[in-house]
OpenMM code with the backbone's topology and positions (N, CA, C; nanometers):
from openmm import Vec3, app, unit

residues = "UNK UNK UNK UNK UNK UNK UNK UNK UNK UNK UNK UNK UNK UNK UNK UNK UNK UNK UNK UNK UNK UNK UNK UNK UNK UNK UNK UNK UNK UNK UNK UNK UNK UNK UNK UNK UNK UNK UNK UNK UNK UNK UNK UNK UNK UNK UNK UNK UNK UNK UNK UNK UNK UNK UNK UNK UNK UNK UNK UNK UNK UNK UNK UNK UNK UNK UNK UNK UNK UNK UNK UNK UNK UNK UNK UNK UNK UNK UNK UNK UNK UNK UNK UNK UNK UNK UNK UNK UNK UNK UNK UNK UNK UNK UNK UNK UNK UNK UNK UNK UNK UNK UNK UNK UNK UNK UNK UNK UNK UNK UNK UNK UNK UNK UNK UNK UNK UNK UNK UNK UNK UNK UNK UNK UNK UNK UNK UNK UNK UNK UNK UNK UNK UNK UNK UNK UNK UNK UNK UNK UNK UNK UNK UNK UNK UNK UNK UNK UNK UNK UNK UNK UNK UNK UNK UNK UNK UNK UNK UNK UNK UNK UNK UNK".split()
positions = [
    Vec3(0.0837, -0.1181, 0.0000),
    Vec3(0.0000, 0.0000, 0.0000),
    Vec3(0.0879, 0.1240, 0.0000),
    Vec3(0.0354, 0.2026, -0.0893),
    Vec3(0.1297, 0.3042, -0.1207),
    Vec3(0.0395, 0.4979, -0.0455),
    Vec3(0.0915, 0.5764, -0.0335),
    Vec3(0.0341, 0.6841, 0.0396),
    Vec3(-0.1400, 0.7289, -0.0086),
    Vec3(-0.1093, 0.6462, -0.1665),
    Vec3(-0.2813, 0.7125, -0.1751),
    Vec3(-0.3539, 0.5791, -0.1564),
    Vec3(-0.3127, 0.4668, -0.1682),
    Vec3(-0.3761, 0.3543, -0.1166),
    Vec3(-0.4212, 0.3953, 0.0322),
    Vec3(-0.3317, 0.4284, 0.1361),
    Vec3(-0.3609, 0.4580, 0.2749),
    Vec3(-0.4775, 0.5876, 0.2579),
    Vec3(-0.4565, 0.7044, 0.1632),
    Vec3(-0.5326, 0.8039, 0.1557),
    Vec3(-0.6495, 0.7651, 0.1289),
    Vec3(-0.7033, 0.6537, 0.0016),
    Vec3(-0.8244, 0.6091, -0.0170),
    Vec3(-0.8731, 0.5225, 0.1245),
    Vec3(-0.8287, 0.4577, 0.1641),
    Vec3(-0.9120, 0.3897, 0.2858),
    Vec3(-0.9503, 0.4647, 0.3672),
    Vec3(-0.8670, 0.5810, 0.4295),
    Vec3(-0.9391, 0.6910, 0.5560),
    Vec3(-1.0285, 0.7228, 0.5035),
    Vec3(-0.9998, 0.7390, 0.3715),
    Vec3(-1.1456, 0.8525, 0.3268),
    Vec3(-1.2850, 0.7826, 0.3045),
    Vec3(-1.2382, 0.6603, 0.2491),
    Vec3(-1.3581, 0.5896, 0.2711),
    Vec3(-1.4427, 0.5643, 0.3918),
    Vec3(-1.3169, 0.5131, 0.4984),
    Vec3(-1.3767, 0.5096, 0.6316),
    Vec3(-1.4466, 0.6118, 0.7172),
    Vec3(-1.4008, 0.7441, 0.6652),
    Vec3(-1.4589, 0.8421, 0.6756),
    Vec3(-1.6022, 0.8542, 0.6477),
    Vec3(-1.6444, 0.8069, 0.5015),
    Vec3(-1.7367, 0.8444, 0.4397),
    Vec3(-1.7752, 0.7313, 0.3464),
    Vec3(-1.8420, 0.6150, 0.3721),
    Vec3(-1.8331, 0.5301, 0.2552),
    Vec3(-1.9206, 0.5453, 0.1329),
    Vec3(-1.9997, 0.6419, 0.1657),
    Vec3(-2.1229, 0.6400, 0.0774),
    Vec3(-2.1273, 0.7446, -0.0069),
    Vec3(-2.0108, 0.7861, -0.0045),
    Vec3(-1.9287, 0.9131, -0.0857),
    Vec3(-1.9325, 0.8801, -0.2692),
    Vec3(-1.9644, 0.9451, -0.3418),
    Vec3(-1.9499, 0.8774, -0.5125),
    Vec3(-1.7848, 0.8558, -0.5089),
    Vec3(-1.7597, 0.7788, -0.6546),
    Vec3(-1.5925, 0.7717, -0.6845),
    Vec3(-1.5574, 0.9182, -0.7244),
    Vec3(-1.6384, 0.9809, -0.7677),
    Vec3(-1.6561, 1.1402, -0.8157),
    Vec3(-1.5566, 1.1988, -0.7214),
    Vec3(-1.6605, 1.2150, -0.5877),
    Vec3(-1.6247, 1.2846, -0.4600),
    Vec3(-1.4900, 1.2422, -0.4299),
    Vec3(-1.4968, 1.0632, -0.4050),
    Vec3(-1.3272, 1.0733, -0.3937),
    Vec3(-1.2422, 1.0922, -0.4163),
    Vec3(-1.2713, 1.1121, -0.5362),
    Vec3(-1.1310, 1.1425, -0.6333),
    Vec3(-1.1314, 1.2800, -0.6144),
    Vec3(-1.2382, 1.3758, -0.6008),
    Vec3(-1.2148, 1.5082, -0.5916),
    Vec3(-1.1122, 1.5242, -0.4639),
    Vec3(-1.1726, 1.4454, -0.3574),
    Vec3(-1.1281, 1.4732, -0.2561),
    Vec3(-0.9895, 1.4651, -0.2498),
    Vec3(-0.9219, 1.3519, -0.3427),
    Vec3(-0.7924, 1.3335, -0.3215),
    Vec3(-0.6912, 1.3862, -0.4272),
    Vec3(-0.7576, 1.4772, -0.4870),
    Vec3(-0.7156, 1.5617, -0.6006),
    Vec3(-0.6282, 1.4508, -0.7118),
    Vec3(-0.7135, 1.3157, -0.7510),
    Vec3(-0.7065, 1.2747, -0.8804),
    Vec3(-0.7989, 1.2021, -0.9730),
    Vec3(-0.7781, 1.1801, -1.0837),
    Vec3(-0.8355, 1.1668, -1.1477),
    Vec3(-0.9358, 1.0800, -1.1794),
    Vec3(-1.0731, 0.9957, -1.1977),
    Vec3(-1.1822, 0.9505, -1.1149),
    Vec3(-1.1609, 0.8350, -1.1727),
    Vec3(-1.1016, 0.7942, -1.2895),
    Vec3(-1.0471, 0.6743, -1.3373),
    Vec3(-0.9414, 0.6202, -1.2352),
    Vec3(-0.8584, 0.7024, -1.1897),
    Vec3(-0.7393, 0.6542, -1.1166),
    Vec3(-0.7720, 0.5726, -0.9976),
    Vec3(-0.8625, 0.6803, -0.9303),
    Vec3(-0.9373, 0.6572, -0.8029),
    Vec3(-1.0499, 0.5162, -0.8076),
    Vec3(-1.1011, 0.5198, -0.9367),
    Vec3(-1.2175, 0.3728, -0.9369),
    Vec3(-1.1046, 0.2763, -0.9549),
    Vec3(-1.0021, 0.2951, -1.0084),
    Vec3(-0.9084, 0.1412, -1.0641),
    Vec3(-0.8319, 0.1348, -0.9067),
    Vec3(-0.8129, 0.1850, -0.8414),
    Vec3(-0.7191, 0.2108, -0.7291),
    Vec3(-0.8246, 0.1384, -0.5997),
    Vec3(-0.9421, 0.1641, -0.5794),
    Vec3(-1.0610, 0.1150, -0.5122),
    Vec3(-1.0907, -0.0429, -0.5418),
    Vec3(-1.0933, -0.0387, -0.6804),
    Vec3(-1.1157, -0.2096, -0.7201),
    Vec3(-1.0074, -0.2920, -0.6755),
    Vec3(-0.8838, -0.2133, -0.7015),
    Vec3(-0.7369, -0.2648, -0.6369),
    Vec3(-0.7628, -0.3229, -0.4877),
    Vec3(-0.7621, -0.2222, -0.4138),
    Vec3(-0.8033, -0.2208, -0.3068),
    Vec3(-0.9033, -0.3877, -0.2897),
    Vec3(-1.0109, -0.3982, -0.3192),
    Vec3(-1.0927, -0.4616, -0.2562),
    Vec3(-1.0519, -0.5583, -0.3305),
    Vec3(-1.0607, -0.6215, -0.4312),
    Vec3(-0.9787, -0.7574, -0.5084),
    Vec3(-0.8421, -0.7791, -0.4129),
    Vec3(-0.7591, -0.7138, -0.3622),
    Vec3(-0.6718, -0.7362, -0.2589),
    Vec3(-0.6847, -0.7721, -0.1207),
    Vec3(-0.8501, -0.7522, -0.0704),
    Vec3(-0.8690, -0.7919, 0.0276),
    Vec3(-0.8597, -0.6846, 0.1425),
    Vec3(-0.8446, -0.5744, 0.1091),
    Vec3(-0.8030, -0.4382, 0.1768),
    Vec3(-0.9341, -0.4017, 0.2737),
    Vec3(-1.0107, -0.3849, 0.1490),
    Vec3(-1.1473, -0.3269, 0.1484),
    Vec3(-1.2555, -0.4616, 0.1600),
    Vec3(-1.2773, -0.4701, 0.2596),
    Vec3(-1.4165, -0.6007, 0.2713),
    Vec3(-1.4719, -0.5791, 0.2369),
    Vec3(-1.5763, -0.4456, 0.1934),
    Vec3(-1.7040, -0.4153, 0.2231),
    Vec3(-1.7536, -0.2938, 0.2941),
    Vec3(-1.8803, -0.2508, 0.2465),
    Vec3(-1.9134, -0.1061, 0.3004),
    Vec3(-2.0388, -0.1720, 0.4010),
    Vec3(-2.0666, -0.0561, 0.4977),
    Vec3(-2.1632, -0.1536, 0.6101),
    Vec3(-2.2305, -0.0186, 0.6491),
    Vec3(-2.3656, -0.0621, 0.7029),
    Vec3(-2.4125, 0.0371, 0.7831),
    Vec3(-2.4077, 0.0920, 0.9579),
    Vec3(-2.3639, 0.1182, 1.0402),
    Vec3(-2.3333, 0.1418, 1.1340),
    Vec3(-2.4996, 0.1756, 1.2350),
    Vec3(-2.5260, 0.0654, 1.2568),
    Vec3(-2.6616, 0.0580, 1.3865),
    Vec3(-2.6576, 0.0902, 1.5161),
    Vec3(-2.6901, 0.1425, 1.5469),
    Vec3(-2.7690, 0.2374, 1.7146),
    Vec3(-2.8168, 0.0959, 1.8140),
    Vec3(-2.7503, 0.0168, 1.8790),
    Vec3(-2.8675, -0.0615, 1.9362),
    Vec3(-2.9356, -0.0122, 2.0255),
    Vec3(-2.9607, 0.0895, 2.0483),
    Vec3(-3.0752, 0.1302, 2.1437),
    Vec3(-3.1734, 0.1616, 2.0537),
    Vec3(-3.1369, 0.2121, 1.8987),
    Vec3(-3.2026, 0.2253, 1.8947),
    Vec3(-3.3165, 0.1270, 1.8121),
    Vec3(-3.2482, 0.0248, 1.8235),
    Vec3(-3.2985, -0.1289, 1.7834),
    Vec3(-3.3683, -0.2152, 1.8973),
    Vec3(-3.3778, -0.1680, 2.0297),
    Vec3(-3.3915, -0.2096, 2.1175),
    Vec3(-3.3042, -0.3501, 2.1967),
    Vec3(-3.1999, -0.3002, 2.1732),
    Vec3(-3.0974, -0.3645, 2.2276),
    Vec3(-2.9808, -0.3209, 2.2619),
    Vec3(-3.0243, -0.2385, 2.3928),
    Vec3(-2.8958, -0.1450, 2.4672),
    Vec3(-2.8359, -0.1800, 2.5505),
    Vec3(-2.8417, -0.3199, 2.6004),
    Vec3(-2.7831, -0.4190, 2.7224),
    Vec3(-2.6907, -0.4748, 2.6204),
    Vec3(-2.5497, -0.4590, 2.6597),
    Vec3(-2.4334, -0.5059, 2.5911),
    Vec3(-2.3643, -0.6334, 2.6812),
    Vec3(-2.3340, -0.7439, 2.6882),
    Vec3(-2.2684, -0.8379, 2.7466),
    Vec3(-2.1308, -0.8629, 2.7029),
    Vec3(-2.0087, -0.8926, 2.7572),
    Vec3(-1.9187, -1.0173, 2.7445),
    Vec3(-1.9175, -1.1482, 2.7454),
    Vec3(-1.9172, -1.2694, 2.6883),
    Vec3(-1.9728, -1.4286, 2.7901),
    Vec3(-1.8219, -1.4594, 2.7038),
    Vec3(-1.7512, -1.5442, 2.8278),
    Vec3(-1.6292, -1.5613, 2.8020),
    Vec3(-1.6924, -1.7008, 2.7903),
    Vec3(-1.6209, -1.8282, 2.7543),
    Vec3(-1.6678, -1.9198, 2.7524),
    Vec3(-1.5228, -2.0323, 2.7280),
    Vec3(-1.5118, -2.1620, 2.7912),
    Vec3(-1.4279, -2.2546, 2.8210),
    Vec3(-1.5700, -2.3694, 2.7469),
    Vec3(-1.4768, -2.4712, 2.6875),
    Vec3(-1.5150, -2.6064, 2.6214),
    Vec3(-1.4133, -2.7150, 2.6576),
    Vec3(-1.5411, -2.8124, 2.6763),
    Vec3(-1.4345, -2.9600, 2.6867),
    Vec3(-1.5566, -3.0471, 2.6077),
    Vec3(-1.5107, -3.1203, 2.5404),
    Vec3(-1.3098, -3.1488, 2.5081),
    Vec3(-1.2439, -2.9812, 2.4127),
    Vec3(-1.1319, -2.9884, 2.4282),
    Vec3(-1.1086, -2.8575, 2.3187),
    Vec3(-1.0401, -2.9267, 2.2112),
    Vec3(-1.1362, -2.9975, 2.1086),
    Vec3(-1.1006, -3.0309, 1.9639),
    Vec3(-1.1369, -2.9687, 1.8789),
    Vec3(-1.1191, -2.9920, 1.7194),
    Vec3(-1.1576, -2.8567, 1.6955),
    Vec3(-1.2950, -2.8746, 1.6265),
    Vec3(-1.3645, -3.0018, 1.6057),
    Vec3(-1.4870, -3.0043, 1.6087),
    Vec3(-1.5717, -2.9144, 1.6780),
    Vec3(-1.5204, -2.9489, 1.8260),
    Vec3(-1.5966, -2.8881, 1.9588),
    Vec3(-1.5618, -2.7350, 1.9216),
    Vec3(-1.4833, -2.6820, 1.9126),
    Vec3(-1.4626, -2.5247, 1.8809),
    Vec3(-1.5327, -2.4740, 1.7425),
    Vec3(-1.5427, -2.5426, 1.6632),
    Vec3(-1.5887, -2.4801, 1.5161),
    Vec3(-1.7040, -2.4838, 1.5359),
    Vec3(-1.7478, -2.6055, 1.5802),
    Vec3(-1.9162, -2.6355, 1.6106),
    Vec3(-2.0178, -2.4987, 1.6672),
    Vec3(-1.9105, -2.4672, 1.8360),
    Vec3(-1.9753, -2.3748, 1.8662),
    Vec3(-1.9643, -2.2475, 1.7969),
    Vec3(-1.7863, -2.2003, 1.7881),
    Vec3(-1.8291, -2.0924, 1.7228),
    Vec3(-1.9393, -2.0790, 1.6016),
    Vec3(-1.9839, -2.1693, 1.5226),
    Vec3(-2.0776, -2.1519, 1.4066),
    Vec3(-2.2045, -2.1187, 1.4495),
    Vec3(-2.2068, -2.2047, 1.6409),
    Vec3(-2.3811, -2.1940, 1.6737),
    Vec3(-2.4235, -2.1076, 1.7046),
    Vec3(-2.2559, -1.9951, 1.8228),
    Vec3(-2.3262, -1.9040, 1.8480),
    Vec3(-2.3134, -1.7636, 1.7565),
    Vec3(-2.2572, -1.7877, 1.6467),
    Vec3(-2.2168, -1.6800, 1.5613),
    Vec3(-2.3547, -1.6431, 1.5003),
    Vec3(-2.4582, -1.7601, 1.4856),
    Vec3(-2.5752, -1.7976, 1.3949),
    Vec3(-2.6621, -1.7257, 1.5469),
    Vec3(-2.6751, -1.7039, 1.6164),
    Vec3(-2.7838, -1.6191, 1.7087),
    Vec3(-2.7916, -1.5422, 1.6971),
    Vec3(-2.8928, -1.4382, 1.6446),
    Vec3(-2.9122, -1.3031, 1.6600),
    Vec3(-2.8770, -1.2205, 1.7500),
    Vec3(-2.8434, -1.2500, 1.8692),
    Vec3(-2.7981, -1.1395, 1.9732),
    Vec3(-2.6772, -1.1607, 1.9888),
    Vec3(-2.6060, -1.2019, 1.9318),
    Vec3(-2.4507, -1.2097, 1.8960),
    Vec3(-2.4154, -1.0949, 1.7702),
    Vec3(-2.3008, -1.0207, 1.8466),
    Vec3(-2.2179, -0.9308, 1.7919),
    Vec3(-2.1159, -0.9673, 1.7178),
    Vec3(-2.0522, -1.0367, 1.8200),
    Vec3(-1.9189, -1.0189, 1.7500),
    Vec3(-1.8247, -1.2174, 1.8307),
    Vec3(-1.7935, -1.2736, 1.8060),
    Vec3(-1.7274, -1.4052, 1.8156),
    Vec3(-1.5692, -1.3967, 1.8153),
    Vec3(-1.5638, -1.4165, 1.9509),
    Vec3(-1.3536, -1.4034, 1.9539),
    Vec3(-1.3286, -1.5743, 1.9439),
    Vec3(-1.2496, -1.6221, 1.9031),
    Vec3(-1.1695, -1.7400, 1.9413),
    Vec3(-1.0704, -1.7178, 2.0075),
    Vec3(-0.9955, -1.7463, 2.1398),
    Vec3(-0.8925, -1.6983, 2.1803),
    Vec3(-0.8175, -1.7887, 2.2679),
    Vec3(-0.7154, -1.7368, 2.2856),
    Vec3(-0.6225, -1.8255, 2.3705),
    Vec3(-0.5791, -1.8082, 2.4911),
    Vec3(-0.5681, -1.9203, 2.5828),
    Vec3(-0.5359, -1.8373, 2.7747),
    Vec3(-0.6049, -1.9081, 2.7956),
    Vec3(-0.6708, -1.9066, 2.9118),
    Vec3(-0.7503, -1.9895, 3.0011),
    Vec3(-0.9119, -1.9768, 2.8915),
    Vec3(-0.9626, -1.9217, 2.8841),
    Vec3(-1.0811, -1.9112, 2.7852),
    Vec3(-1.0947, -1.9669, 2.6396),
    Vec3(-1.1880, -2.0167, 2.5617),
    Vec3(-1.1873, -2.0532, 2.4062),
    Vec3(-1.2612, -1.9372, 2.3495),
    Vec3(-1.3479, -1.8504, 2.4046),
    Vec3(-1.4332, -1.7661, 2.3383),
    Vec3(-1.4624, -1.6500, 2.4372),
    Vec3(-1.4963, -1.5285, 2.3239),
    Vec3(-1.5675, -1.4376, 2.3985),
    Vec3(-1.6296, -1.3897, 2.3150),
    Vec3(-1.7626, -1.3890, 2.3786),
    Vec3(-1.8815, -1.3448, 2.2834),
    Vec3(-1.9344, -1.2339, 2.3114),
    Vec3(-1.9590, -1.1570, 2.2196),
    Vec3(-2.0067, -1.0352, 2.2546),
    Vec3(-2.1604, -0.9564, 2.1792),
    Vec3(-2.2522, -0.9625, 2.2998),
    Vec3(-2.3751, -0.9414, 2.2653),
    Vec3(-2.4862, -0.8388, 2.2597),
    Vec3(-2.5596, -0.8335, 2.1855),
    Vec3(-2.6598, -0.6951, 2.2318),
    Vec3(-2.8384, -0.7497, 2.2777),
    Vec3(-2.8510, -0.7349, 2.3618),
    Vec3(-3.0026, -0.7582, 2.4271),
    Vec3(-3.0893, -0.6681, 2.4444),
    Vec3(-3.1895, -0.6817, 2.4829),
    Vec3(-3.2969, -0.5885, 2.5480),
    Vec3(-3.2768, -0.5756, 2.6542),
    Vec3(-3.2658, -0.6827, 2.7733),
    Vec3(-3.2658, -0.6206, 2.9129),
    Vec3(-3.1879, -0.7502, 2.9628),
    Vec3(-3.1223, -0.7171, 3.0938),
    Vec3(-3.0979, -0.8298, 3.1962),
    Vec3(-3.1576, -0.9310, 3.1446),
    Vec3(-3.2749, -0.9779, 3.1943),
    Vec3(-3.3542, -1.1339, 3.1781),
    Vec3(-3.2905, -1.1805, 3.0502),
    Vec3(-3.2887, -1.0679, 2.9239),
    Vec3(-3.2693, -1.1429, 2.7978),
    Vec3(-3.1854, -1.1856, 2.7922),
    Vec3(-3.0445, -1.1228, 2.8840),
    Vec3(-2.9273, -1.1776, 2.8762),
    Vec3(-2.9131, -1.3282, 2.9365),
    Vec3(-2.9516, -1.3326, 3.0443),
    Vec3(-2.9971, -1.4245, 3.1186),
    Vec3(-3.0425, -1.5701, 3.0999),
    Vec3(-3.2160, -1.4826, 2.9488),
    Vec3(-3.2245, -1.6518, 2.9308),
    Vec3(-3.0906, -1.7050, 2.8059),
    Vec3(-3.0658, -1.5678, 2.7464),
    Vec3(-2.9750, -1.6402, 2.6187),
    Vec3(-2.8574, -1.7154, 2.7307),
    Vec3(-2.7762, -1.7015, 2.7900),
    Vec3(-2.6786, -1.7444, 2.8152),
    Vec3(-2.6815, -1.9208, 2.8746),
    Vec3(-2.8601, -1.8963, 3.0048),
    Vec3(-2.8766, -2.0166, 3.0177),
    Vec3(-2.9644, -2.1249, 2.8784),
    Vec3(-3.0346, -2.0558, 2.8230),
    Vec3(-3.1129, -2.1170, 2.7234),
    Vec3(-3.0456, -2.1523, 2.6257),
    Vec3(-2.9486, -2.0597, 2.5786),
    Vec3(-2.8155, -2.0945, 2.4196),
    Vec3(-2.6962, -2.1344, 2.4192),
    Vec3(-2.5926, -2.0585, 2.5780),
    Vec3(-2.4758, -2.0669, 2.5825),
    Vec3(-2.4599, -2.1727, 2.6561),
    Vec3(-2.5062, -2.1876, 2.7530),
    Vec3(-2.4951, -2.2758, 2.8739),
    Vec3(-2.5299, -2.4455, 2.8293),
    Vec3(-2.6157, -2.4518, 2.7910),
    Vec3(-2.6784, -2.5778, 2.7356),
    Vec3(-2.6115, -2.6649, 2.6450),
    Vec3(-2.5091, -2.5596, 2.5919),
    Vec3(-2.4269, -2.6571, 2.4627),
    Vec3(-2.3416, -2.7914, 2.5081),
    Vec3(-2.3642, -2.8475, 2.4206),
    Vec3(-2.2515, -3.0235, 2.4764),
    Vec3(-2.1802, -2.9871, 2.5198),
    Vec3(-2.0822, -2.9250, 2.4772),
    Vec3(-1.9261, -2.8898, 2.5021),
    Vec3(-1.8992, -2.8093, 2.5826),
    Vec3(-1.9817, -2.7288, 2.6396),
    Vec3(-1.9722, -2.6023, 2.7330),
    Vec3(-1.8911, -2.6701, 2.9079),
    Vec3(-1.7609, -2.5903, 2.9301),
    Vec3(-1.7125, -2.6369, 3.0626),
    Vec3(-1.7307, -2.5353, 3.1622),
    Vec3(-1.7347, -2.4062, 3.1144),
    Vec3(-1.7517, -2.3140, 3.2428),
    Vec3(-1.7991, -2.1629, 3.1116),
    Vec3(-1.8667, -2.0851, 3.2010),
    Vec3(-1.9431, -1.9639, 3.1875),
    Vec3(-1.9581, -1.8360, 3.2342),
    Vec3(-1.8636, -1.7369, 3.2307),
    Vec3(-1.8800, -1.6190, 3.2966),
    Vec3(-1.8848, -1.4958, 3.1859),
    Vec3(-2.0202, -1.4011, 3.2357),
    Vec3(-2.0951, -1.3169, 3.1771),
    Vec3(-2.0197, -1.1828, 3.2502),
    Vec3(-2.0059, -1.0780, 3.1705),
    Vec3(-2.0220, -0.9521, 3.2117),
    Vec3(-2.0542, -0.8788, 3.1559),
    Vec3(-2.1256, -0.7605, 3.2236),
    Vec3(-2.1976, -0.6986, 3.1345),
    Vec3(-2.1282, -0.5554, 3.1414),
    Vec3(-2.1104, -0.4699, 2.9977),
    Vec3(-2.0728, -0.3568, 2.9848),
    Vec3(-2.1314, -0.2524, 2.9915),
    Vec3(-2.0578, -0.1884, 3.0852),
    Vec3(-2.1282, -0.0594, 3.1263),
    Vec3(-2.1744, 0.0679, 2.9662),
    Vec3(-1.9876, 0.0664, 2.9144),
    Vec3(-1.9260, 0.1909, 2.8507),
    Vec3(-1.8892, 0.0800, 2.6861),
    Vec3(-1.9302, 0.1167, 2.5749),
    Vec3(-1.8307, 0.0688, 2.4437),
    Vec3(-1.8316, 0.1800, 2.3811),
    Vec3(-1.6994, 0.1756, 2.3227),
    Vec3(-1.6535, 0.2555, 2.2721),
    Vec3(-1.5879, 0.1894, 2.1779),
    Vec3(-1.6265, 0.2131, 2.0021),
    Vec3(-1.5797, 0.1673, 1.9377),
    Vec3(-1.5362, 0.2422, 1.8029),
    Vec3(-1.3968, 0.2121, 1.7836),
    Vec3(-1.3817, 0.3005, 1.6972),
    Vec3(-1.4018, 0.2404, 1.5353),
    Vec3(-1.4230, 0.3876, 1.4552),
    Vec3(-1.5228, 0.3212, 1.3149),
    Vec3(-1.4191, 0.3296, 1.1937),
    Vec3(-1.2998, 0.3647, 1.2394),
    Vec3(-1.1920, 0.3707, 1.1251),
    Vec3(-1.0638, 0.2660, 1.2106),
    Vec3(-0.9647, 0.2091, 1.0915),
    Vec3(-0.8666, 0.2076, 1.0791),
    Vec3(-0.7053, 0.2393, 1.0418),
    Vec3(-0.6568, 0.3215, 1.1396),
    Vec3(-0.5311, 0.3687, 1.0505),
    Vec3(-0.4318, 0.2909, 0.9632),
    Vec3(-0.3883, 0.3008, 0.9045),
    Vec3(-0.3086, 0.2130, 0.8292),
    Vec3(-0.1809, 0.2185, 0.8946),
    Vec3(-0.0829, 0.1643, 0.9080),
    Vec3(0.0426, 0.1562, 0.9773),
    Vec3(0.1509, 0.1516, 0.8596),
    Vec3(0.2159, 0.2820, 0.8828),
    Vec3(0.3581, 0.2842, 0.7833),
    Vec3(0.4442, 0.1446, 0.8190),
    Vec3(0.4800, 0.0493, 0.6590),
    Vec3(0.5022, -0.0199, 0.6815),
    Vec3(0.6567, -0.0579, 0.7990),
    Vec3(0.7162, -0.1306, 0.8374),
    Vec3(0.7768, -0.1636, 0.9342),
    Vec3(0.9524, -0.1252, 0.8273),
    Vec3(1.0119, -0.0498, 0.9323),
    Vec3(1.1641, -0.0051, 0.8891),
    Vec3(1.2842, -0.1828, 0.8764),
    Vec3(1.3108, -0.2076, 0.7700),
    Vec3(1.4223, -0.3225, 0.8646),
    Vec3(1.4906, -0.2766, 0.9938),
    Vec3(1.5539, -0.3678, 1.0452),
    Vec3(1.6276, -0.3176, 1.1366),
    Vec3(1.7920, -0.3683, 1.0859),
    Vec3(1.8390, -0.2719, 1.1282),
    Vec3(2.0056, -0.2620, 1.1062),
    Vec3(2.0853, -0.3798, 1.1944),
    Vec3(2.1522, -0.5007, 1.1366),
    Vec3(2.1860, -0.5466, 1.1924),
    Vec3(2.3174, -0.5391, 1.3110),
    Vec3(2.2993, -0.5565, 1.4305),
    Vec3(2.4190, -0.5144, 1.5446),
    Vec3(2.5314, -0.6221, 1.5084),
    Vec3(2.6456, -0.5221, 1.5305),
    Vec3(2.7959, -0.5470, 1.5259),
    Vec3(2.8254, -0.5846, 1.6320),
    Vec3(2.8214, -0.6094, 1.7904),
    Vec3(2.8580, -0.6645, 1.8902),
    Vec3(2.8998, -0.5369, 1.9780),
    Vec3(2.9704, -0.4677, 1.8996),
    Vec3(3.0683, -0.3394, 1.9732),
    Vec3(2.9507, -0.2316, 2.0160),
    Vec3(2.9961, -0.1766, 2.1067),
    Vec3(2.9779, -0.0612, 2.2165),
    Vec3(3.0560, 0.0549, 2.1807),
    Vec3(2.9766, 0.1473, 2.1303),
    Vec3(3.0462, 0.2862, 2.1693),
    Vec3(3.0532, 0.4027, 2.2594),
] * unit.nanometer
topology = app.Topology()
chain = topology.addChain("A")
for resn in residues:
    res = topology.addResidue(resn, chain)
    for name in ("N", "CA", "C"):
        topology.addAtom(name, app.Element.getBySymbol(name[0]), res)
């Protein structure tokens, strides 16, 4: 990725619903450059996809949870299985796989306490594989809606042994 590669993604992230027109205005070139440079982009895997950004309150689902979650056996049947079951629930956000004492952390949006409640005992809890279960619920999210791009990484100079 080169400086206007990084320039097209902020701006998108900025604004996705912007014409190729606008972007290219915005980035003072030319609207051919900017559509072939975008297709680049997403045929590369850069660009996933444009999305709409939802309110859950104002969806009625302003109770946010954590449910960390442990499985036995940990094969990877048992791990794919669940992540697929609970990825497939509607009050599922977002699906971590992770490593440490935990296999998962799920992250959810509800209506209220109870809902959290029955999902965890009614969906999470119930699964074959499930070994242990702890819920918390978030007060504060804060999530940010862009990505910076990171100048790629300098080599490093290899050390001579000596001290000056």
């Amino acid at each position: 990725m080169d400086e206007l590669d990084t320039a097209i993604v902020a701006e998108l992230q900025r604004d996705g619903r912007q014409t190729n027109r606008e972007l290219a205005e915005r980035l003072g070139i030319a609207p051919s450059t900017c559509l072939e440079r975008v297709r680049s982009l997403r045929s590369g895997g850069v660009i996933e996809g444009f999305h709409a950004e939802v309110n859950l309150d104002a969806i009625g689902r302003p109770v946010q949870a954590l449910i960390n979650v442990r499985l036995h056996p940990k094969v990877r049947e048992a791990v794919e299985g669940f992540r697929d079951y609970v990825a497939a629930l509607p009050e599922t956000l977002a699906v971590f796989v992770v490593s440490g004492g935990d296999d998962f952390i799920i992250q959810v949006g509800v209506r209220d306490a109870g809902h959290l409640r029955d999902f965890v005992l009614d969906h999470v809890s119930r699964h074959r594989n499930i070994a242990d279960v702890r819920t918390s619920l978030v007060y504060d999210h804060i999530r940010k809606t862009s990505v910076e791009v990171l100048p790629p990484e300098r080599p490093s100079r290899p050390r001579t042994g000596r001290r000056r």
